[in-house]
N, CA and C of each residue as an Amber inpcrd file, in Angstrom:
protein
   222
  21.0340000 -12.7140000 -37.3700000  20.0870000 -11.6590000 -37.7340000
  20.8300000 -10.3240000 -37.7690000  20.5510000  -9.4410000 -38.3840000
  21.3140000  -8.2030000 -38.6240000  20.0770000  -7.0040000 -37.7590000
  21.1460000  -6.4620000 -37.5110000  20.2310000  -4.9290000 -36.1370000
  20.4690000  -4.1030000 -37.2820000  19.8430000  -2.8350000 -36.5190000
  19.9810000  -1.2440000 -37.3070000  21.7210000  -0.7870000 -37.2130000
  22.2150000  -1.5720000 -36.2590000  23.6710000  -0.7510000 -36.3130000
  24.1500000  -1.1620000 -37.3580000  23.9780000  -2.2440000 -38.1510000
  24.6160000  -2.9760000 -39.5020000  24.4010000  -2.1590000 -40.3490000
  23.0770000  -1.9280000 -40.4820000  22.9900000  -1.1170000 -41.7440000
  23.3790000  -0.0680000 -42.5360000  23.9590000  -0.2010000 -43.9010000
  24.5510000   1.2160000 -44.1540000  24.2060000   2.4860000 -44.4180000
  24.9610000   3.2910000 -44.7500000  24.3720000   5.0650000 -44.8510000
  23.9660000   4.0830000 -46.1160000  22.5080000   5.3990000 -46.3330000
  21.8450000   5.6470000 -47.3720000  21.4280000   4.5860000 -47.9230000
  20.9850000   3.3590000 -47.0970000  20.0790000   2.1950000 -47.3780000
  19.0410000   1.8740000 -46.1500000  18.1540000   1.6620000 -47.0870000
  16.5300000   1.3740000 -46.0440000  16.3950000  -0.3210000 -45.6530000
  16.0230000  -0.4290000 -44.4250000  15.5940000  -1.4370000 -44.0330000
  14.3250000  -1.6090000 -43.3270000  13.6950000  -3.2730000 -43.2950000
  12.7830000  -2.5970000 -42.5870000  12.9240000  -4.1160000 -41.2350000
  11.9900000  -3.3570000 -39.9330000  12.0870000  -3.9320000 -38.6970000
  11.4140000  -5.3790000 -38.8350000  11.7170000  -6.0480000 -38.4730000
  11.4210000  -7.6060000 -38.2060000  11.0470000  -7.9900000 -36.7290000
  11.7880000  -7.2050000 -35.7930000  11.6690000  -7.5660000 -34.2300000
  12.7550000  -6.3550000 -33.0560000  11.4280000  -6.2790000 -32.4940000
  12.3840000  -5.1290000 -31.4810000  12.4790000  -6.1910000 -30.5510000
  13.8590000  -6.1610000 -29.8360000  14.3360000  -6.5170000 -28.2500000
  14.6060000  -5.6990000 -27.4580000  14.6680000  -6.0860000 -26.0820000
  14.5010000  -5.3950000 -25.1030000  13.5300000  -5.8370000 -23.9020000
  13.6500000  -4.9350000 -23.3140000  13.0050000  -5.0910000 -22.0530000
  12.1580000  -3.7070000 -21.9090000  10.7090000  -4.0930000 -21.3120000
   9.7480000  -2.9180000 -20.6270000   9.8790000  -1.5600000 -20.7710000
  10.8990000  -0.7110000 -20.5070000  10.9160000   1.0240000 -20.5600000
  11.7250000   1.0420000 -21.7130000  12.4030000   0.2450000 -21.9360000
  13.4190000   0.8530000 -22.8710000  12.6980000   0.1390000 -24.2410000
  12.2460000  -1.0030000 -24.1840000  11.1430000  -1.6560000 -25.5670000
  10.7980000  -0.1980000 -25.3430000   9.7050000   0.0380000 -24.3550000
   8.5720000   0.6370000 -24.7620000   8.5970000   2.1920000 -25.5530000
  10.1440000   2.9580000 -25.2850000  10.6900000   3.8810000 -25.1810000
  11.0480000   4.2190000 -26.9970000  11.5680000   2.6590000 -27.5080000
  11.5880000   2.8120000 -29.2360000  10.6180000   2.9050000 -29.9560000
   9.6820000   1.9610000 -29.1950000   7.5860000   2.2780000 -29.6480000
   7.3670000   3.6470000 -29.7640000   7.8610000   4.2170000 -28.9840000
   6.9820000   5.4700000 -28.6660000   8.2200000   6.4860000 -29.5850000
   9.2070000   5.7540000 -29.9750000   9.7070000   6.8890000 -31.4220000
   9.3760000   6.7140000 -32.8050000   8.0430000   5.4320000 -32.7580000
   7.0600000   4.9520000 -33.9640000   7.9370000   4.1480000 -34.8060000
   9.2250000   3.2890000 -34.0560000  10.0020000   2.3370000 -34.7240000
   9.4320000   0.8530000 -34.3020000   8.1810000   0.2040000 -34.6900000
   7.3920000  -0.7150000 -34.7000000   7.8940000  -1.8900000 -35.5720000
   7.6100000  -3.0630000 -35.7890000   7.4260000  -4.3980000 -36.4530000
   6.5260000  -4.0470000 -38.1440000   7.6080000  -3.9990000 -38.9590000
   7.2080000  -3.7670000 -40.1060000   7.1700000  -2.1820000 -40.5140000
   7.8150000  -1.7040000 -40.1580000   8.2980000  -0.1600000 -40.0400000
   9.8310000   0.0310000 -41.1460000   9.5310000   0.5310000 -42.4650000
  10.6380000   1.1100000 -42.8510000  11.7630000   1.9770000 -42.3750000
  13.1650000   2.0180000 -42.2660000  14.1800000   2.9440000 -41.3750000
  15.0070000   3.2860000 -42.8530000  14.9570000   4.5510000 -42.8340000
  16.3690000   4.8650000 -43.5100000  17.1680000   5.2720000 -42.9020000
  18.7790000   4.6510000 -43.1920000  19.6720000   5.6130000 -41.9950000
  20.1620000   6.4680000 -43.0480000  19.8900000   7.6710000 -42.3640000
  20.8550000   8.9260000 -42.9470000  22.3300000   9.1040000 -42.6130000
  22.8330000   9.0630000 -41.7400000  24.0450000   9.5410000 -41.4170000
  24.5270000   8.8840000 -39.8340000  25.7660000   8.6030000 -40.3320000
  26.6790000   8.0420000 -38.9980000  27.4060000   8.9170000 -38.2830000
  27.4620000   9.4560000 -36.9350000  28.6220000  10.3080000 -36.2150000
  30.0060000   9.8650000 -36.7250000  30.8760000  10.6280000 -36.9500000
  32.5770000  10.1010000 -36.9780000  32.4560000   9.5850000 -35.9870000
  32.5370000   9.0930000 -34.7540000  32.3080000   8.3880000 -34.2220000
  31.8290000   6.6660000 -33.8880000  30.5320000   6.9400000 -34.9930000
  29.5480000   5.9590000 -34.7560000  28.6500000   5.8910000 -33.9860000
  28.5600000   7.0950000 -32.8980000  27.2230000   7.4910000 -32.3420000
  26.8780000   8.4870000 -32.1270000  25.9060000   9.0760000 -32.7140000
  24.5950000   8.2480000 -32.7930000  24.4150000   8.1110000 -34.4220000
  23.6700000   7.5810000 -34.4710000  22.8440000   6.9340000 -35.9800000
  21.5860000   7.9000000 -36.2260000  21.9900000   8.6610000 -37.1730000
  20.9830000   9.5310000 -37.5200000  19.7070000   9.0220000 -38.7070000
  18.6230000   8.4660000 -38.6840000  17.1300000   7.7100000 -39.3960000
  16.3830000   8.6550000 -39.6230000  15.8520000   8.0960000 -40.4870000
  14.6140000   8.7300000 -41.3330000  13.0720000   7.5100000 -40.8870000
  12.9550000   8.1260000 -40.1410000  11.3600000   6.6810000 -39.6500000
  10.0500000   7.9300000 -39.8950000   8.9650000   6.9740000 -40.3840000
   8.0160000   7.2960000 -40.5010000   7.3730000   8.7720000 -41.0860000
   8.8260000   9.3720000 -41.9300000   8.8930000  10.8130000 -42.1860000
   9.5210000  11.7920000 -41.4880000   9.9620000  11.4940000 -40.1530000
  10.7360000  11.9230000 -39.4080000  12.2220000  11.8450000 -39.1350000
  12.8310000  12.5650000 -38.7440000  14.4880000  12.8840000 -38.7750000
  14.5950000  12.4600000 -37.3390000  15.8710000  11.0000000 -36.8660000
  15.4960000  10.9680000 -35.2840000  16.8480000   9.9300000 -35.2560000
  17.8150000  10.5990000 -33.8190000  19.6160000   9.8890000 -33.7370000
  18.7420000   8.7470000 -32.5580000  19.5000000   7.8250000 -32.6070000
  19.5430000   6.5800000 -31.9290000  20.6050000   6.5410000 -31.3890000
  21.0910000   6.0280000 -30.2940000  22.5850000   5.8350000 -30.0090000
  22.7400000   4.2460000 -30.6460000  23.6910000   3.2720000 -30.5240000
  24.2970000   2.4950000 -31.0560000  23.5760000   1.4650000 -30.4790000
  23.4850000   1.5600000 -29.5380000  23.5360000   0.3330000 -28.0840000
  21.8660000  -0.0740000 -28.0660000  21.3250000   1.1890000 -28.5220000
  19.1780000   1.2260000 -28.9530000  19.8030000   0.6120000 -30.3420000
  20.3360000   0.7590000 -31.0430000  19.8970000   0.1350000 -32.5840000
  20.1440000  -1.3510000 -32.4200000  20.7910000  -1.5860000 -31.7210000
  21.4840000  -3.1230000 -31.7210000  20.4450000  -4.1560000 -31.4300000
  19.4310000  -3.0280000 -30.8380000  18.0850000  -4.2050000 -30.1090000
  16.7680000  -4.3220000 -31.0390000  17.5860000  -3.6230000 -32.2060000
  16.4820000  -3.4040000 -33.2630000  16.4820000  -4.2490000 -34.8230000
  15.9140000  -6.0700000 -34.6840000  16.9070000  -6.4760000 -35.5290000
  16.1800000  -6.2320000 -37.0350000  16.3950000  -6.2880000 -38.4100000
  16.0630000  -5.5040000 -39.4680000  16.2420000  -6.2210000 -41.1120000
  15.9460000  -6.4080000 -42.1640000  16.2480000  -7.0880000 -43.1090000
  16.3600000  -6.4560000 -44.0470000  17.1070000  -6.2940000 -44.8110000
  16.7640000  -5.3870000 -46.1360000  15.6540000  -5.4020000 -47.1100000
């Protein structure tokens, strides 16, 4: 299955299944990144963290280690 960290700049995917556990599930809910939720990623740190998205109309960085639990399909 492919996460949000796969995905490339300037292509949309959308969520299939969040993982995780209790505060930290509940913690991506509450940034309105849900089951059947379109993500665009905008922009990668030189780095690679954080992952800068476009969800629900909103502009919002993820670190790497939250996207990984976020798996996604094109």
């Amino acid at each position: 299955m492919k996460t949000l960290k796969d995905v490339k700049i300037g292509k949309t995917a959308k969520v299939v299944k969040l993982r995780g556990e209790g505060a930290l599930k509940r913690r991506i809910m509450d940034m309105g990144i849900t089951k059947g939720v379109e993500i665009y990623v905008r922009k990668v740190a030189p780095l690679g963290d954080p992952i800068e998205i476009m969800v629900r109309g909103y502009e919002l960085s993820l670190r790497k280690e939250d996207a990984e639990l976020i798996d996604v399909e094109d």
